[in-house]
N, C-alpha and C positions, 0 to 999 in steps of 0.2 A: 504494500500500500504506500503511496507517495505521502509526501510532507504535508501538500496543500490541505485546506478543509471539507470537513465531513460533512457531507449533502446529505440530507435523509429524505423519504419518499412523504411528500406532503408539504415539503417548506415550499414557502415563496421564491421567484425567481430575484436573486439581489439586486439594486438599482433599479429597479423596474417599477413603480409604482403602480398599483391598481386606480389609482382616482385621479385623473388630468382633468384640469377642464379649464374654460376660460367665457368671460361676458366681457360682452360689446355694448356700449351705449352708445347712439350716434344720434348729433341733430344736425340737421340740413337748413339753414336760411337759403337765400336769395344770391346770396355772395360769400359767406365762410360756412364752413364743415366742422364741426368738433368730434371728435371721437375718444371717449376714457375706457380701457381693456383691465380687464382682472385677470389675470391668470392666476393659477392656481394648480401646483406638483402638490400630492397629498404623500404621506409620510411611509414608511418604504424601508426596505432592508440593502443594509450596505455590505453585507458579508454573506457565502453561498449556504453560511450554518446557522443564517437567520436570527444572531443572537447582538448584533449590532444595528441600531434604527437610525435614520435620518428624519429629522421631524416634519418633512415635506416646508413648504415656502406658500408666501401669495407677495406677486408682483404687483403693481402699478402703472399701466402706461397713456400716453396719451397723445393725441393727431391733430392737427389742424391743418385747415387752408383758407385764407379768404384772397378771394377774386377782387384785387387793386381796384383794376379795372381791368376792362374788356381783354386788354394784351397782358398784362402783368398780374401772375398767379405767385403770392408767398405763403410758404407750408413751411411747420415745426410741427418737431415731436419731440417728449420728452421719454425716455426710457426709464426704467425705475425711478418714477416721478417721488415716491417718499424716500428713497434713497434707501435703502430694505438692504439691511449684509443677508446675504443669503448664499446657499455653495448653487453652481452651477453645476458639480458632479459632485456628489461624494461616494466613497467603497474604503472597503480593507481589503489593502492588497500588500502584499511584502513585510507583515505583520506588523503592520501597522494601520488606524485611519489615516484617509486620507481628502480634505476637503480644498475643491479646486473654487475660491470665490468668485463669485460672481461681478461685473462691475459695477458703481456706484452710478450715481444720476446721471444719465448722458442728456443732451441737448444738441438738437439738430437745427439747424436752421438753414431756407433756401428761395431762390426765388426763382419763379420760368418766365421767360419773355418770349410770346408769340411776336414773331416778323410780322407778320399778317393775321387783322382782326380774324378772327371765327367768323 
């Protein structure tokens, strides 16, 4: 029998979460878009012997655009809008945990310029 760990018939698959999910809210004026997203990893085994957990996470995001005018379209989004530490992977591997974080608040921001009206 190798070093690695003892898998038994009936554990969870590790990493792998049973409960993903995510909501969309969006509102549509005349000229800007909003958009606020919840995702949401529910909590999950980090080890093949089922006896390490990761407490799953809930993100934050969010979209916009409003139309300048007719030729000029500016869009932001915010990426993990509360700024949330949270891992983006975790596992035990090399007998050790191991938690790969996630990044902190991003902010995008951009603008499109149509040559010619619509």
């Amino acid at each position: 029998m190798g070093g690695g760990e003892r898998i038994e018939d009936g554990n969870e698959v590790d990493t792998a979460p049973r409960r993903l999910g995510s909501a969309h809210w969006r509102w549509q004026g005349e000229r800007l878009t909003s958009e606020l997203e919840v995702v949401r990893i529910g909590s999950h085994f980090i080890n093949a012997s089922n006896t390490a957990r990761y407490g799953g996470h809930t993100v934050v995001n969010w979209r916009g655009t409003w139309d300048a005018t007719p030729r000029v379209r500016l869009f932001a989004r915010v990426v993990n809008l509360l700024d949330a530490a949270y891992a983006d992977r975790a596992d035990f591997a090399f007998g050790s945990y191991r938690y790969f974080p996630a990044m902190p608040r991003q902010v995008y921001v951009g603008a499109r310029l149509m040559l010619s009206p619509p």
